[in-house]
KEGU-102978 format. One record per residue (C-alpha): x, y, z; residue number from 0. Coordinates in Angstrom, 3 decimals. Example, Ala and Ser with C-alpha at 12.3 -4.5 7.8 and 13.67 -1.06 7.14 Angstrom:
<rs>
R       c1       c2       c3   i
R   12.300   -4.500    7.800   0
R   13.670   -1.060    7.140   1
</rs>
This chain:
<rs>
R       c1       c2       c3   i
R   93.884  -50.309   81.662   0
R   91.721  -53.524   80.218   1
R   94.007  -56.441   79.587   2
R   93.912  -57.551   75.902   3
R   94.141  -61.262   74.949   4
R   95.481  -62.641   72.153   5
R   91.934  -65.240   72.175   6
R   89.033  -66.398   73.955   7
R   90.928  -69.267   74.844   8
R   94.017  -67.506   76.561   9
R   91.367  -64.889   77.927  10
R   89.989  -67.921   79.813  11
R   93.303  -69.801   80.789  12
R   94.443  -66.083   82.337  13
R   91.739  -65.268   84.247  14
R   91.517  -68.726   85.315  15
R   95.320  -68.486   86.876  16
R   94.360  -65.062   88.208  17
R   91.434  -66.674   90.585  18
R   94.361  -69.233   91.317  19
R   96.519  -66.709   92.280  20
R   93.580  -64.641   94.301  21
R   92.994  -67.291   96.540  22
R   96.841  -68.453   97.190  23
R   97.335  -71.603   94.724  24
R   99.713  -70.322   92.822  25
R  102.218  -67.362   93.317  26
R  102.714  -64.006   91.540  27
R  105.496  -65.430   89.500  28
R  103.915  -68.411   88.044  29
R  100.748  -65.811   87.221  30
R  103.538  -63.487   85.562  31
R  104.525  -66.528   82.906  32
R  101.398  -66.338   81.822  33
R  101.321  -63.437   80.720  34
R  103.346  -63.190   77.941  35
R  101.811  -65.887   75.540  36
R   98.352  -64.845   76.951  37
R   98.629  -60.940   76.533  38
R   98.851  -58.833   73.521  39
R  102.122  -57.012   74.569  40
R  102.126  -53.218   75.500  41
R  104.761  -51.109   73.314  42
R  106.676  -48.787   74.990  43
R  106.271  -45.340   73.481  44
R  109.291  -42.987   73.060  45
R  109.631  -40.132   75.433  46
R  109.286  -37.792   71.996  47
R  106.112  -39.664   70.854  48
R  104.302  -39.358   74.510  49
R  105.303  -35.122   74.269  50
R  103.737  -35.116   70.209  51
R  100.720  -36.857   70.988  52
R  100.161  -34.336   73.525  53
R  101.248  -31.147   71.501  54
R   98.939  -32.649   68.799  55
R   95.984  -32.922   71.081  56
R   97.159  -29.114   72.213  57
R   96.792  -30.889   75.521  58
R   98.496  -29.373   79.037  59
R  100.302  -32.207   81.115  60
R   97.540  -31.714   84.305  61
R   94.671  -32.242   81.393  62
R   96.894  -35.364   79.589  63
R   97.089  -37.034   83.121  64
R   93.982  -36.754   83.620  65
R   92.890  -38.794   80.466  66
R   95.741  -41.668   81.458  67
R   94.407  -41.466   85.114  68
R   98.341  -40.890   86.214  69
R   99.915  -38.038   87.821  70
R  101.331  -34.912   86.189  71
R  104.929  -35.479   87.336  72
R  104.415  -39.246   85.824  73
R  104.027  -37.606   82.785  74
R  106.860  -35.552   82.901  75
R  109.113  -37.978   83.535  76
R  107.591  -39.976   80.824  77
R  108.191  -36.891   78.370  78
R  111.881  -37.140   79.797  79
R  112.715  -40.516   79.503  80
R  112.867  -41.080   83.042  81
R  110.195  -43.687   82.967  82
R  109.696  -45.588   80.587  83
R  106.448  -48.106   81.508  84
R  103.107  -47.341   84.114  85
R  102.879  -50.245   85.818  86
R   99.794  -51.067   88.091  87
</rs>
């Protein structure tokens, strides 16, 4: 999934701490606080939201992974409640 910045400006000072972070400057921590004023925030979808969009798209789970690039027991357990966020 493409990361979404709130500007051009914390696009820049993100991926600037990234290439810090790629080459050992800084650790995964300090890259994590930037995050959260850089990044647009992801909302976490309801387990019953994740199964309608997917009943609305008269979608299988297989074919539904497939579009999210995850695997069909992820979504399950999404549809569940058992997981709640995809992290990379």
């Amino acid at each position: 999934m493409a990361k979404k910045y709130r500007s051009d400006a914390f696009a820049a000072t993100h991926e600037t701490m990234e290439a810090l972070h790629d080459i050992g400057a800084i650790n995964k921590q300090t890259l994590r606080e930037f995050d959260e004023p850089c990044l647009i925030p992801v909302h976490v979808l309801a387990p019953e939201k994740i199964k309608a969009i997917r009943a609305r798209e008269h979608i299988s789970k297989p074919v539904f992974a497939r579009y999210l690039i995850v695997s069909r027991s992820l979504v399950s357990d999404l549809e569940r409640g058992v997981k709640t966020q995809v992290l990379p």
